[in-house]
C-alpha positions in Angstrom: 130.7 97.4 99.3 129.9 95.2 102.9 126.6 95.3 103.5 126.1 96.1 106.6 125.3 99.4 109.4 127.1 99.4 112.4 125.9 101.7 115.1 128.7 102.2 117.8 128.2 104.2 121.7 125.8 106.9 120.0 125.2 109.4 122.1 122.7 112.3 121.1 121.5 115.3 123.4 118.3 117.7 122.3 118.3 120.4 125.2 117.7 118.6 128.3 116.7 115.4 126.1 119.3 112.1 125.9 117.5 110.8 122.7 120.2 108.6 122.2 122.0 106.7 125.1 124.8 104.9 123.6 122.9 102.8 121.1 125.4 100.2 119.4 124.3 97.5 116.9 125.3 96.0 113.6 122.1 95.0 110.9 123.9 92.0 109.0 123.3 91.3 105.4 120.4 88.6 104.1 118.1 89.1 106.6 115.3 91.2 108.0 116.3 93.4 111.2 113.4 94.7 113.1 113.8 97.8 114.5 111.6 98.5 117.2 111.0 100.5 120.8 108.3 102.8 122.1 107.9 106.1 120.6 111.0 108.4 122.3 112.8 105.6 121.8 115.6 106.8 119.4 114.6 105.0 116.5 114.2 107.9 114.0 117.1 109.7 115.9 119.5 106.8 115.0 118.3 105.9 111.3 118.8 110.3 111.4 121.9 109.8 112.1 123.5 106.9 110.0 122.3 109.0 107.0 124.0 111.9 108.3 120.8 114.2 108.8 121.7 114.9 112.4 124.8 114.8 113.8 125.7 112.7 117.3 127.7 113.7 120.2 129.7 110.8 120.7 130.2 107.3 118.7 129.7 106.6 115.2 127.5 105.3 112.5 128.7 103.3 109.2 127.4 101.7 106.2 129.6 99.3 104.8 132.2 100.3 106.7 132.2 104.1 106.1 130.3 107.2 107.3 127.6 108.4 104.9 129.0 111.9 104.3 131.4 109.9 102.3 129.8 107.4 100.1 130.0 108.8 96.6 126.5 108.3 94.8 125.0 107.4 98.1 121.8 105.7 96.6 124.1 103.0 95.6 125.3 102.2 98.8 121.9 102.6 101.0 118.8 103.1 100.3 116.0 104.8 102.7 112.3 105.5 103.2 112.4 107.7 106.1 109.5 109.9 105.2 106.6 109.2 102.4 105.4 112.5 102.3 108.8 113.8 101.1 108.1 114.2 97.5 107.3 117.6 95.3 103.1 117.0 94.5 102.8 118.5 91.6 105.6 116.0 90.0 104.2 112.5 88.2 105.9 109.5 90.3 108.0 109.0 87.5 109.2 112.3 87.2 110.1 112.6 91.1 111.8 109.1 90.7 113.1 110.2 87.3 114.6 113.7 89.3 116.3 111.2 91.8 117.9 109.4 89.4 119.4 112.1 87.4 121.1 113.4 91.2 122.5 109.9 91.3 123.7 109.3 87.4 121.0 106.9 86.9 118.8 106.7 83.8 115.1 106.4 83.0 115.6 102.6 82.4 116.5 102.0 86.4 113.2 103.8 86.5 110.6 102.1 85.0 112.4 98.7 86.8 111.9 100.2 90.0 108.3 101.7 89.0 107.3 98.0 88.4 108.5 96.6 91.4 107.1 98.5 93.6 103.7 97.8 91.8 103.0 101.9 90.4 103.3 100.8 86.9 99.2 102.1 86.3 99.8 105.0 88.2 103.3 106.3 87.1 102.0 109.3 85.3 100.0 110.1 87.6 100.8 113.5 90.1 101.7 112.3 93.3 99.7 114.8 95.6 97.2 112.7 95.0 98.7 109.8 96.1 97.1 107.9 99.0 99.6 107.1 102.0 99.9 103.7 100.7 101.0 104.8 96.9 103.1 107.2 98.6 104.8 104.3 100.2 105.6 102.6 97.5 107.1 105.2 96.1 109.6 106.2 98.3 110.0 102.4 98.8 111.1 102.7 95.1 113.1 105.7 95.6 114.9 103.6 98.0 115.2 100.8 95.3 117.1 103.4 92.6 120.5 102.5 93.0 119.6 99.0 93.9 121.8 99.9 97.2 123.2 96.6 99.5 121.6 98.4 102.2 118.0 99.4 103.0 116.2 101.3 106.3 112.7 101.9 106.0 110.9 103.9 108.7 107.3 102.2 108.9 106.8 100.6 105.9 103.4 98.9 106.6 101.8 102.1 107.2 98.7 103.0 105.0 99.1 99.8 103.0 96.0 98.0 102.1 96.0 94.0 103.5 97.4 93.4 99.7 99.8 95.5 100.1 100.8 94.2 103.2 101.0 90.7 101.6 103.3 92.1 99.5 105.8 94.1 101.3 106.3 91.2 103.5 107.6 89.2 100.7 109.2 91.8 99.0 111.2 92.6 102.4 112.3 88.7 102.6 113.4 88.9 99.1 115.5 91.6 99.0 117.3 90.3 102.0 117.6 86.9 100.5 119.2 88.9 97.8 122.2 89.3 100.7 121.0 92.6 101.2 120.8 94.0 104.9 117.6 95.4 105.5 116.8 97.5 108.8 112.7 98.2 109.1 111.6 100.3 112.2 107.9 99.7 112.5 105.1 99.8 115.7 103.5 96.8 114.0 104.4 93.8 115.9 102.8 91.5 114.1 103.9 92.2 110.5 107.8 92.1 112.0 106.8 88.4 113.0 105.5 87.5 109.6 108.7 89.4 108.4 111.8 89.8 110.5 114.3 87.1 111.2 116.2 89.7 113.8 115.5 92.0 116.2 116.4 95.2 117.9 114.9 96.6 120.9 115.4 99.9 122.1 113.8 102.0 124.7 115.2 105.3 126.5 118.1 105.7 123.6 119.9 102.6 124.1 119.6 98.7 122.8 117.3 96.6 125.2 117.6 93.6 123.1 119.3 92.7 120.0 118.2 89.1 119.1 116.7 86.3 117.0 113.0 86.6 116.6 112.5 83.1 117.4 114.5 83.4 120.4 112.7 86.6 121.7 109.5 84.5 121.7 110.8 81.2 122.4 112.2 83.3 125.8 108.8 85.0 126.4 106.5 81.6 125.9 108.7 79.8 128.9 107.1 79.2 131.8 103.3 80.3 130.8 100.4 78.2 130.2 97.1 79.1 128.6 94.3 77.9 130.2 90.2 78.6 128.6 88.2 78.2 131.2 84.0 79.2 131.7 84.7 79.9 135.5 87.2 82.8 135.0 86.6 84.6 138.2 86.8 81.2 140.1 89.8 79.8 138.7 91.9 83.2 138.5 90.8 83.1 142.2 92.5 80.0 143.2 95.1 80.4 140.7 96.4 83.4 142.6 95.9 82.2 145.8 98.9 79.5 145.0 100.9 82.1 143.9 100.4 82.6 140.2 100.5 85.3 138.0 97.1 85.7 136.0 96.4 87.3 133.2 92.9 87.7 131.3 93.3 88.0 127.4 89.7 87.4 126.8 86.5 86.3 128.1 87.3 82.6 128.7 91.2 82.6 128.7 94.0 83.2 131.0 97.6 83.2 130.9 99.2 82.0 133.6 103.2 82.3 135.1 104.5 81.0 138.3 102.6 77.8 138.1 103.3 74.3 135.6 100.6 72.9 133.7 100.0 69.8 135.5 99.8 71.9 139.1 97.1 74.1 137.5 95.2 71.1 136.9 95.3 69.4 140.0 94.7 73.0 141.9 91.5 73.2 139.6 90.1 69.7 140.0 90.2 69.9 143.7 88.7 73.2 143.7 85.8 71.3 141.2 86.6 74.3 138.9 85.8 73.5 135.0 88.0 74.1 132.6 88.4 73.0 128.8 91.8 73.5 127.6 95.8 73.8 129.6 98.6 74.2 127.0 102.0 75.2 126.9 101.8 79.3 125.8 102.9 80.7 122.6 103.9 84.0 123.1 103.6 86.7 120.0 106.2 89.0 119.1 103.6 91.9 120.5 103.9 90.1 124.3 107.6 89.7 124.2 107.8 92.9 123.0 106.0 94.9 125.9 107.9 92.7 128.4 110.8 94.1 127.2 109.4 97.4 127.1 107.2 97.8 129.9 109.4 100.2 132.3 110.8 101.8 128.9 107.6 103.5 127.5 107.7 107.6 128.0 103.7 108.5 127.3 101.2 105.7 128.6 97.8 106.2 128.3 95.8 105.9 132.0 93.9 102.5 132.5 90.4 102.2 132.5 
């Protein structure tokens, strides 16, 4: 089976709601594809619906070519992790993954594989309602991992993972894709996608606002900004904007600055007699380039103080 999930001109009405807006992408095999937009977006709507949970309006979903409603054995053709909590609590993690396996044909052996990759092995007997959110991540991330499936989505992975744990998802992501798997993770934190994405899709308002390279995204967002630390904020934002410039404060000594080059903001500054200590080319983070993208997408914003 191809390992891929194409998303074609999805369209997806709740009441008065368009969730989904004609969202269309394809995640491609051995890589990470980040899948990412403000909350509203369509993101759960869309993974919903290419595991045939909800039904869309118009367009169409695939996973290796075919609809989910027909792949036999479907943990064998995709995986997912869509909600942690979805698990019986009185049930052992190995009996719930155990339970799985029997719906899919698969025996105890698959089991205790996926039990140890997903690091439960010293807590496999024990009842999962007492799981914390992070041990309830990994298992449904080994749920996911039953049918060792070409395809994988998992809805906010990261969440409730210790910093080890975090460590080790990243890696465990990048293998499995290296493994020629495709790999679609939706997930708020930005700067675990940079760590672990090599793609990225942006949504916002139920349709695709970017669908690119994450070092492209950022190489695109770092153009034409220049850090600049500074002890004399308030003066040099001052004469900054007075040429024209764009100012931003990202903490108490340093501004990022568009509309101006680096050597003009240091001639500007020197004949102002305004100090400054450093004026380098800006690296963006995935998180900026991300809230550029999103900035007139995001439904519920919080008022500025």
């Amino acid at each position: 089976m191809e390992a891929t999930i194409e998303v074609t001109g999805l369209r997806k009405r709740f009441g008065r709601t368009q969730a989904l807006d004609g969202m269309s992408f394809t995640v491609l095999p051995g890589q990470v594809t980040g899948f990412v937009g403000p909350n509203g977006a369509g993101k759960s709507t869309t993974m919903r619906v290419v595991l045939g949970l909800d039904s869309a309006d118009e367009g169409s979903a695939l996973v290796g070519g075919r609809p989910y409603a027909s792949l036999r054995r479907p943990l064998s053709h995709v995986g997912a992790l869509l909600d942690a909590g979805a698990l019986q609590p009185s049930r052992t993690a190995r009996n719930h993954l155990l339970w799985l396996a029997h719906s899919q044909g698969l025996g105890a052996g698959r089991v205790d594989e996926v039990i140890e990759q997903a690091g439960l092995a010293t807590a496999a007997r024990r009842k999962a309602g007492g799981f914390s959110l992070g041990m309830r991540q990994r298992l449904g991330i080994a749920a996911a991992l039953l049918g060792d499936p070409p395809v994988l989505m998992l809805d906010e992975p990261f969440n409730g993972l210790d910093p080890e744990g975090i460590v080790w998802i990243r890696g465990f992501l990048r293998s499995l894709a290296a493994e020629g798997r495709a790999v679609l993770v939706s997930s708020h934190l930005m700067s675990e996608l940079q760590d672990t994405a090599g793609h990225l899709v942006v949504v916002g308002r139920g349709r695709v606002v970017a669908d690119t390279s994450v070092a492209d995204l950022i190489t695109t967002a770092s153009r034409d900004r220049v850090t600049l630390r500074t002890g004399a904020r308030p003066e040099a934002m001052s004469v900054l904007a007075g040429a024209g410039a764009t100012v931003t404060v990202t903490d108490r000594d340093t501004l990022i600055v568009s509309g101006l080059a680096a050597e003009h903001i240091v001639r500007l500054l020197g004949a102002q007699g305004v100090a400054f200590s450093e004026v380098s080319a800006h690296r963006a983070t995935l998180e900026e380039a991300y809230l550029d993208l999103t900035r007139d997408a995001v439904e519920f914003r919080g008022a500025a103080r």
